[in-house]
N, C-alpha and C positions, 0 to 999 in steps of 0.2 A: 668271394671267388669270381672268376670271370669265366661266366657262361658267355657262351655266345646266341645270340639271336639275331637272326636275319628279319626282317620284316619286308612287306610290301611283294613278297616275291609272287613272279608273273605268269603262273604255269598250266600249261594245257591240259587237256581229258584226253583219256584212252582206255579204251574196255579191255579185259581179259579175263577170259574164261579159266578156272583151275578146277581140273577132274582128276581122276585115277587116285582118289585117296588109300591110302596102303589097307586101312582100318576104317570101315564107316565110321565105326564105334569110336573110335580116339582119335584119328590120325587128322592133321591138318594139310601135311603136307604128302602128296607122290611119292609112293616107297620107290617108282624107278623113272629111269632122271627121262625126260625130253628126247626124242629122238634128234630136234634142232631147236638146244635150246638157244632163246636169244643171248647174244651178246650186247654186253654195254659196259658202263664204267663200274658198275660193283660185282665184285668177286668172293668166292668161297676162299676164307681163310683157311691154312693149312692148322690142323690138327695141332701140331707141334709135338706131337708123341703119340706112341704105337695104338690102336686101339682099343690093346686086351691092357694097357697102363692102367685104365681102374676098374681092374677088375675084382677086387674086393668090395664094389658098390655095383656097378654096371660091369655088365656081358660085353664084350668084346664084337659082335654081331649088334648089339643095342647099340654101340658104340658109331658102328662103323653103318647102320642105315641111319641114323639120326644125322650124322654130321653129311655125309654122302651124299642122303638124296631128299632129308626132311630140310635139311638148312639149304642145301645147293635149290632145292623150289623153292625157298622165298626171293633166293638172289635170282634164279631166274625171274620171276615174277616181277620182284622191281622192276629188273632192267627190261624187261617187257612193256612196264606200266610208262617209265621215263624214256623211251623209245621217243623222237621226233622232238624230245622238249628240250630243248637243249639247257635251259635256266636249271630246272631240273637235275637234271642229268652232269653238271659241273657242282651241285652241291657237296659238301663231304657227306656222309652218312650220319653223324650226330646233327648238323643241322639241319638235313631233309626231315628226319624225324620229328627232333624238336618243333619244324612249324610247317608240320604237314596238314595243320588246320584252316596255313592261309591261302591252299590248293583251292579250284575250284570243286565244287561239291563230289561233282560225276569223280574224281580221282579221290579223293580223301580216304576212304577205305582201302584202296589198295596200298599205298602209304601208309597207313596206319598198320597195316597189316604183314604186308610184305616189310617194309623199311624196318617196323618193329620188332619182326621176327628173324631179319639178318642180323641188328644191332643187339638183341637178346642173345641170341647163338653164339654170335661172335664173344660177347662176354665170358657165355657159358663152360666155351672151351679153355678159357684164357685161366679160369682159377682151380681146372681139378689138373689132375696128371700129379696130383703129392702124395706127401703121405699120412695126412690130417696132423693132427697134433693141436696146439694154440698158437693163437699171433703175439707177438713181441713186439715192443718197442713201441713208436706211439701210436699206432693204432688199437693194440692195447689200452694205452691208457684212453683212445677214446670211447673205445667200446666199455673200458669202466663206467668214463664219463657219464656218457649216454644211454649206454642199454645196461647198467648194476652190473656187467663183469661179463667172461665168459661162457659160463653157466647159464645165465640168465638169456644172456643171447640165444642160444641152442633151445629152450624152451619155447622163449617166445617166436623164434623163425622158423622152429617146428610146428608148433599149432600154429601158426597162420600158413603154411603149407598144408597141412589137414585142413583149413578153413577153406582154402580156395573151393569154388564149388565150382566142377566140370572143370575145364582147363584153362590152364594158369601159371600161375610164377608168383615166388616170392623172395623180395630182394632185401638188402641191405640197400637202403640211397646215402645219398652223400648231398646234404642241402646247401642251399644259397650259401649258406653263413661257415659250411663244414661243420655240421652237425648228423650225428647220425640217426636214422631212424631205419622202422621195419616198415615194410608197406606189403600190397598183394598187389598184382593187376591181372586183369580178365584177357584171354585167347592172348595176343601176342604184343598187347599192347606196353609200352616200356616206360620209364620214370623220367628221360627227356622227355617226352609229352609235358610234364608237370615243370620242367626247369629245372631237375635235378641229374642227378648220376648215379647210374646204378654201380656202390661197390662192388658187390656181389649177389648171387642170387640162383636160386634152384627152379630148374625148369618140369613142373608136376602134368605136363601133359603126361597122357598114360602111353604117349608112343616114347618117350624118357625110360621109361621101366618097365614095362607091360611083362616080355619076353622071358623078366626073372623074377617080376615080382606079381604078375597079375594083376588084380583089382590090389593087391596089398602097398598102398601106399605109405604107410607109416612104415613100414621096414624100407624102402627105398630112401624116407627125407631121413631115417635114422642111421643108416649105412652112409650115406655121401660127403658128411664129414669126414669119413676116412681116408677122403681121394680130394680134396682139395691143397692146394699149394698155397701156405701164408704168404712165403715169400713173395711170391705175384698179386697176392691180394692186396698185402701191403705195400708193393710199388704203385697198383691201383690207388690206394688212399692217400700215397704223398703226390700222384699227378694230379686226385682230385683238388689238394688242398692247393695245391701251386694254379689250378686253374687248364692245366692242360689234357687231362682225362675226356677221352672222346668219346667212346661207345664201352 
């Protein structure tokens, strides 16, 4: 598969400060948006459908603060963080992430952080809005392949969803070779870091589900099957396998 990796890239520092967490307890990002937030070259992807669409898993108000003003603060943050750099600031967003470790040190965290938690979001929205069911076709058979079938998948990406400990995500990647696996990662960090692609994946911060499920996170990762879209998931896995799967 043809990931891309940039090397050598030449990129500045710049501090930023992020306050007004919605939730001490959970929240990572500002339940309310900036009065001037910066502009720059990453932007909040539109929704693509209403926010009460899954509502059979998620609240429509969970919906509409998580995409709103939890995902729009990390795009503000980037574009805060890549302000003046211009090397920076012309990368696409899979590649700033992917080699956000050959940043000077003083910035690496907010790339990590920020970049990771636009590139996670942006996924996140891209595979619900269905109306669950199973996937068909080859990605099916890869998830045979690979993870013993569909059944077996929903096992194992639930308990490592319960696994994560404090907040987290748990994905489907899509490796070097187009093989599949399950992974976890910590606070907002994403599977480009590692040189892969996140097929799919569940976002278990508690500000994801708080509003309807409380501290009860097994009923949240067990309901959100029923709001995901194969069909999109599976166009995700033939752009992985072609090489052109970005974020």
């Amino acid at each position: 598969m043809a990931f891309i990796q940039r090397r050598g890239l030449m990129l500045g520092a710049v501090g930023l400060g992020f306050t007004g967490l919605m939730r001490p307890a959970f929240a990572q990002a500002p339940a309310a948006a900036p009065t001037a937030a910066p502009t720059g070259p990453f932007t909040l992807p539109p929704l693509g459908y209403a926010f009460d669409k899954n509502e059979a898993a998620i609240d429509a108000r969970t919906m509409e603060l998580h995409h709103r003003f939890h995902h729009q603060a990390y795009v503000t943050g980037l574009n805060a963080a890549v302000a003046g750099q211009d090397a920076l600031a012309r990368m696409p967003l899979d590649e700033l992430v992917t080699n956000y470790a050959q940043a000077p040190e003083a910035l690496r965290t907010r790339l990590r952080n920020f970049g990771g938690g636009h590139a996670n979001h942006s996924m996140f929205w891209e595979i619900m809005g269905g109306a669950g069911g199973e996937p068909s076709g080859p990605l099916k058979a890869a998830i045979d392949r690979d993870l013993g079938g569909f059944g077996e998948l929903k096992n194992r990406f639930n308990a490592a969803a319960m696994g994560v400990f404090g907040s987290g995500w748990s994905f489907v990647t899509v490796t070097r070779e187009g093989r599949l696996a399950i992974t976890t990662k910590p606070n907002q960090d994403s599977p480009l870091m590692d040189g892969q692609r996140a097929l799919m994946g569940n976002d278990v911060w508690e500000h994801a589900y708080y509003l309807r499920y409380q501290n009860r996170r097994v009923e949240y990762v067990g309901k959100w099957w029923d709001v995901l879209d194969w069909a999109r998931i599976s166009a995700r896995f033939d752009a992985a396998m072609a090489g052109t799967l970005k974020v």
